[in-house]
Residue frames as qw, qx, qy, qz and C-alpha x, y, z in Angstrom:
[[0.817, 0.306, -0.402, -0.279, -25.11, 4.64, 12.52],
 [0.916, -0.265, 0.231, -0.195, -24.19, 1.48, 13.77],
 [0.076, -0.629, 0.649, 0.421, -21.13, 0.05, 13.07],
 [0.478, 0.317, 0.788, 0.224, -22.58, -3.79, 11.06],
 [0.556, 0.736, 0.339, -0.183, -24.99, -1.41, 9.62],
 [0.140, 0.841, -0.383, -0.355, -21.81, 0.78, 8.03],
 [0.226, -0.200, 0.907, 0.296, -20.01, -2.87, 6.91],
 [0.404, 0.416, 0.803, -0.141, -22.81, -4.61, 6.13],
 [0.394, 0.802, 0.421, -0.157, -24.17, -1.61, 3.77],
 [0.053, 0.701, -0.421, -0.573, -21.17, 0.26, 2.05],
 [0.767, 0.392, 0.473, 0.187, -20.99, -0.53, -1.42],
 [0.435, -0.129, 0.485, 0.748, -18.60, 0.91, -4.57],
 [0.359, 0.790, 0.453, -0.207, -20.15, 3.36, -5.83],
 [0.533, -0.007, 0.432, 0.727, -19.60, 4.72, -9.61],
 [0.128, 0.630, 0.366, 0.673, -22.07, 7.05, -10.21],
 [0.385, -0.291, -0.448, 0.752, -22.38, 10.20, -8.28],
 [0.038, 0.933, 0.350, -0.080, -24.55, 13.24, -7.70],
 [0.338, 0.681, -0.111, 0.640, -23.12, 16.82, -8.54],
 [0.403, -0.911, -0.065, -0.054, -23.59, 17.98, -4.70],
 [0.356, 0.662, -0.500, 0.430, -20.46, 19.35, -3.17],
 [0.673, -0.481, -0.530, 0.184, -19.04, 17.48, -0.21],
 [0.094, -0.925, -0.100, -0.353, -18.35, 20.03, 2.34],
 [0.473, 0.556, -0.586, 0.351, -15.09, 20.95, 4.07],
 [0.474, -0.428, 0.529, -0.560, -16.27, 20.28, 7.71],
 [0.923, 0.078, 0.141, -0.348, -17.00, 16.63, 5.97],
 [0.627, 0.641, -0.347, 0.275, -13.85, 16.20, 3.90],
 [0.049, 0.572, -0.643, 0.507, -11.89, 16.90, 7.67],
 [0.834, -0.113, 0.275, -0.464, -14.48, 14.32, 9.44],
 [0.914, 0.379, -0.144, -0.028, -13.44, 11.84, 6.83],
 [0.385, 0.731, -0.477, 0.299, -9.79, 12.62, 7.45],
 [0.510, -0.531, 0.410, -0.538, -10.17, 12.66, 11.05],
 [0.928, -0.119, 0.284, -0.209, -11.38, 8.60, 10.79],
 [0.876, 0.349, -0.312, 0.117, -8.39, 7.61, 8.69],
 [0.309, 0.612, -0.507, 0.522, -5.98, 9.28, 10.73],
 [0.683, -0.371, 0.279, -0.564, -7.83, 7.22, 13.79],
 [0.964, 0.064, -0.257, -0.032, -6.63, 3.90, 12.10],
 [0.840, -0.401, 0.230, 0.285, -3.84, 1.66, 13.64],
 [0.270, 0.837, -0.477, 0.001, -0.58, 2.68, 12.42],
 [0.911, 0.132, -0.232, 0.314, 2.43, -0.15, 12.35],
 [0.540, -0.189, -0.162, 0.804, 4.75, 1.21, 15.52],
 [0.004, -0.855, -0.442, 0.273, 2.18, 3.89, 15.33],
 [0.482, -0.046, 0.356, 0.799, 4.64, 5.34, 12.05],
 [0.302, 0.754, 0.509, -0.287, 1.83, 7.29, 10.62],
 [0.232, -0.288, 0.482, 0.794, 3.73, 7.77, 7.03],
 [0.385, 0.550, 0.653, 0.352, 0.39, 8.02, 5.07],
 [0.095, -0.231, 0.127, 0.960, -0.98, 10.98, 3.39],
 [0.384, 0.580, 0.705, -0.141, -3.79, 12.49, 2.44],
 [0.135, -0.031, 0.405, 0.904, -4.50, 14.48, -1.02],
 [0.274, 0.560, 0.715, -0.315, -7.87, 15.91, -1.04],
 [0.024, 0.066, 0.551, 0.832, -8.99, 17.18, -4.42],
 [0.383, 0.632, 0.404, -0.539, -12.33, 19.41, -4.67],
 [0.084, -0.654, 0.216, 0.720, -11.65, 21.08, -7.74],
 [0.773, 0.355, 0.427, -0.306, -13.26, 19.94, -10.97],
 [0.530, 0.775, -0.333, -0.088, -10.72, 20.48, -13.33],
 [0.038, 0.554, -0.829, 0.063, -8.04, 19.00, -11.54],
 [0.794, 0.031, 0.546, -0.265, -10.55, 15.91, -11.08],
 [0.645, 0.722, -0.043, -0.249, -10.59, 16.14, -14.75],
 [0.360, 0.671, -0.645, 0.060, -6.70, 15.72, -15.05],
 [0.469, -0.300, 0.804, -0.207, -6.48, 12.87, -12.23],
 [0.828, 0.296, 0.423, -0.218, -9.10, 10.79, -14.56],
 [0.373, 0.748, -0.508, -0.208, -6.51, 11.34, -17.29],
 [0.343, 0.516, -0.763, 0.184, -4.27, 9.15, -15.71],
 [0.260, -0.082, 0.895, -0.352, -6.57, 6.72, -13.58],
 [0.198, 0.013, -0.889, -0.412, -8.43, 4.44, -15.67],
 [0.303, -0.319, -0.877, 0.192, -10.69, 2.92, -13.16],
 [0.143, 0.349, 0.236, -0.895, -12.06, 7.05, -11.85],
 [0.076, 0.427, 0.839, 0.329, -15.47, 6.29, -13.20],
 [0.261, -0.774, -0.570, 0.087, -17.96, 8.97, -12.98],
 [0.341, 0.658, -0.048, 0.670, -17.69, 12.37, -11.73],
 [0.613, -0.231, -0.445, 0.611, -16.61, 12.80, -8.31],
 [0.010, 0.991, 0.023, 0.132, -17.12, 15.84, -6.26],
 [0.325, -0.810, 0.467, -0.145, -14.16, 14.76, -4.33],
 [0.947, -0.043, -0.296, -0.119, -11.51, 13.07, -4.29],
 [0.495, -0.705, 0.506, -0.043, -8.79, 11.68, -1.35],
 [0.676, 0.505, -0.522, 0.125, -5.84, 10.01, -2.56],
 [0.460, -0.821, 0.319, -0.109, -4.33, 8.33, 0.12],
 [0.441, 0.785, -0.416, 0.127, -1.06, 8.42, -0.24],
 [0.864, -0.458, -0.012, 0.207, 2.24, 6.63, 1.87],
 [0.021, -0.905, 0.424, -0.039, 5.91, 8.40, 2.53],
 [0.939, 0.231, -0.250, 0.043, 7.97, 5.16, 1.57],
 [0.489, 0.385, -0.453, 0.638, 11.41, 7.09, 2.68],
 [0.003, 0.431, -0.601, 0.673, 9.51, 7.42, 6.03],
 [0.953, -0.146, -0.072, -0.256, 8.19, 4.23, 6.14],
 [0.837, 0.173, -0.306, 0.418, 11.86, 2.57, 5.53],
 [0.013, -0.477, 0.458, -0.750, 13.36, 5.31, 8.08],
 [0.526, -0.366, 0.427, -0.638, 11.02, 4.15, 10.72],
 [0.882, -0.170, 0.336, -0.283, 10.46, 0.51, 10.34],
 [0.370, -0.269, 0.812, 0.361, 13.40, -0.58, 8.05],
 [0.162, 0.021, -0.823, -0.545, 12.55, -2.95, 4.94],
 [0.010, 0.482, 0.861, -0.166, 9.23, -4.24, 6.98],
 [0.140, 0.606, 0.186, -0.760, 8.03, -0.33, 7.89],
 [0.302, 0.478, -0.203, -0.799, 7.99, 0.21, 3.73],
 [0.216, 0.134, -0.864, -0.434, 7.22, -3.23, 2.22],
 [0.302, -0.320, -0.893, -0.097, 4.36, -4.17, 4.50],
 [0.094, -0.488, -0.431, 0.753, 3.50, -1.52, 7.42],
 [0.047, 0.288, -0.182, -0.939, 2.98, 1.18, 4.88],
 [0.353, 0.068, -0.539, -0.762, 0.83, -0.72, 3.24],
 [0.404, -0.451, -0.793, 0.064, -1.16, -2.51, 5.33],
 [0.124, -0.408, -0.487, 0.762, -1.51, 0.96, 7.46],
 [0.101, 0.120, -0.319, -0.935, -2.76, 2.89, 4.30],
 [0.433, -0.273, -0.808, -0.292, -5.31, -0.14, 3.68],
 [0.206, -0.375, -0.670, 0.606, -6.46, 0.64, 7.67],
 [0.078, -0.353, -0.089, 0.928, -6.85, 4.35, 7.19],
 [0.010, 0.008, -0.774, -0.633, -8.58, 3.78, 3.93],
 [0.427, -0.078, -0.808, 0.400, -10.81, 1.77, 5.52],
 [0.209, -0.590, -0.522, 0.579, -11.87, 3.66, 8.34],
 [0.143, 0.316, -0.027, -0.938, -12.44, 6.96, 5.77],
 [0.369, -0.115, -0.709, -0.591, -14.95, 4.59, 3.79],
 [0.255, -0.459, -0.813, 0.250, -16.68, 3.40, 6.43],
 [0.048, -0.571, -0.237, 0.784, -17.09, 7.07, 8.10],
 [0.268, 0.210, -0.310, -0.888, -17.91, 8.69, 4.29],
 [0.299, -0.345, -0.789, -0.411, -20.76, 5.99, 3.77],
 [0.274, -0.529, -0.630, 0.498, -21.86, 6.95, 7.63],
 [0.064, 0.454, 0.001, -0.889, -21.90, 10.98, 6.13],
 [0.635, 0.464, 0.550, -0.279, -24.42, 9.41, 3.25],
 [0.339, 0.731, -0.421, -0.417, -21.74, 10.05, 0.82],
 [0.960, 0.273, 0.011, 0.058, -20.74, 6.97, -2.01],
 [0.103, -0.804, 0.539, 0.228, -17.12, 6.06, -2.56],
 [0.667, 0.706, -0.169, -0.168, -14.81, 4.11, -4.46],
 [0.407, -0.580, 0.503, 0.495, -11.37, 2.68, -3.91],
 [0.658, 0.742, -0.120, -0.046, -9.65, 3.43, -7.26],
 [0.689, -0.388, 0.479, 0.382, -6.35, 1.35, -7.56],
 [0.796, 0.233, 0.444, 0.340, -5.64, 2.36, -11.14],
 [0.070, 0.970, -0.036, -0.229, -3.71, 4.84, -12.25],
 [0.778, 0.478, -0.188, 0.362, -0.50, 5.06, -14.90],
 [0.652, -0.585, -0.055, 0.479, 2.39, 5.41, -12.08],
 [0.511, 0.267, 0.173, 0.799, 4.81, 7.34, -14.68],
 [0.023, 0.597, 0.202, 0.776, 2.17, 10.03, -15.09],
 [0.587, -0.769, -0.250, -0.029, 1.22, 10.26, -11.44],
 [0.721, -0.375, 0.116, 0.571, 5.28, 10.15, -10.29],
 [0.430, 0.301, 0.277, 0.805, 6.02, 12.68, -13.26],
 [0.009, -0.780, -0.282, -0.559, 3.04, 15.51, -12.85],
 [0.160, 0.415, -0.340, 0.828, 2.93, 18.39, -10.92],
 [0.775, -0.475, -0.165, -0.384, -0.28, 16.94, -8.87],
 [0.010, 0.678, 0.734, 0.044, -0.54, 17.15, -6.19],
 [0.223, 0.583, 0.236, 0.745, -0.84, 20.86, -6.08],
 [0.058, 0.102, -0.467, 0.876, -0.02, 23.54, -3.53],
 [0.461, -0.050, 0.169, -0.869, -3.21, 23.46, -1.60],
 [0.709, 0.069, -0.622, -0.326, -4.20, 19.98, -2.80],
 [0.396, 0.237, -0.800, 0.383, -2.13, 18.46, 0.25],
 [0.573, -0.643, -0.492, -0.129, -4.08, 17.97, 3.11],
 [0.169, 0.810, -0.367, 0.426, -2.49, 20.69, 5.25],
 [0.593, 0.122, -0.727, 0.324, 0.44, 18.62, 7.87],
 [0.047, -0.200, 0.560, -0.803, -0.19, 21.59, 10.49],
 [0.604, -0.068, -0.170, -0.776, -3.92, 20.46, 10.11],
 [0.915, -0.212, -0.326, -0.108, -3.92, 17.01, 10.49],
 [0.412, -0.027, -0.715, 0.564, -1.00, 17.02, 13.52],
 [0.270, -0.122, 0.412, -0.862, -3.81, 18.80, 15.26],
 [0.798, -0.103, -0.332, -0.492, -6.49, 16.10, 14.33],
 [0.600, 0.159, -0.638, 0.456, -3.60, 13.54, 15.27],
 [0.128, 0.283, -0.460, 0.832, -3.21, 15.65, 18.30],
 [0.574, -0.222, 0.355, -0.704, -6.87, 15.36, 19.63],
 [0.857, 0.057, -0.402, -0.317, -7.00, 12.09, 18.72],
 [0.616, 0.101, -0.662, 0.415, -4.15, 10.59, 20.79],
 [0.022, 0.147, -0.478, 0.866, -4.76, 12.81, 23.54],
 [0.720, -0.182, -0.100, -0.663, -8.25, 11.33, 23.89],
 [0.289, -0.333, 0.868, -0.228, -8.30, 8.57, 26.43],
 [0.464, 0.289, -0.798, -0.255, -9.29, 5.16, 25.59],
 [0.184, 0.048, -0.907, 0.375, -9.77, 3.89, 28.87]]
């Protein structure tokens, strides 16, 4: 796919099919956020990838705006105390968020390129997100996993 065609054609999508997305897609997807620009290349985001229909179930609890039923869904996520450790007051007030918004990004583009719909979903009660026990062991995108995405990514020349 072309890259205009992928801008030019992604759109917010709220209704979804039942299909499952599939984990060799789900790490694709990962793969293209973790490909975005990083501020001082800090890479403090996270990723929470949620298959699991019940725990969808409990995330829509507590995010308003989670329309629909999702097979999946990726939270991405930012490490504030190593945003402000690596870039000071800038690294967590503006990097962090302007790197998450990259990453973001680049997994929408790349999941509309795998013929799958998405969403950004910006609403969610912070209390009950900062209080629960989500995300759950196994939820996390695993760290040794994605420093080895990381890892073929950087180590791929450019030139």
């Amino acid at each position: 796919m072309e890259l205009w065609e992928a801008i030019n054609g992604r759109r917010s999508v709220r209704a979804f099919n039942d299909r499952p997305v599939e984990r060799n897609v789900l790490e694709r997807l990962l793969e293209a956020a973790i490909w975005a620009p990083s501020g001082g290349n800090a890479q403090t985001w996270q990723f929470v990838v949620v298959t699991e229909p019940g725990r969808i179930r409990s995330i829509k609890t507590v995010s308003p705006g989670l329309l629909g039923d999702p097979a999946a869904v990726i939270a991405v996520c930012q490490d504030l105390t190593k945003a402000r450790a690596k870039g000071g007051s800038l690294g967590e007030t503006f990097l962090a968020p302007v790197d998450a918004a990259m990453a973001t990004e680049n997994l929408l583009l790349a999941a509309y390129a795998e013929g799958l719909g998405t969403c950004v979903i910006a609403s969610f009660h912070r209390g009950a997100v900062g209080t629960s026990s989500w995300p759950a062991r196994g939820d996390r995108a695993d760290a040794a996993h994605l420093r080895r995405l990381a890892s073929r990514v950087s180590s791929r020349s450019l030139t």
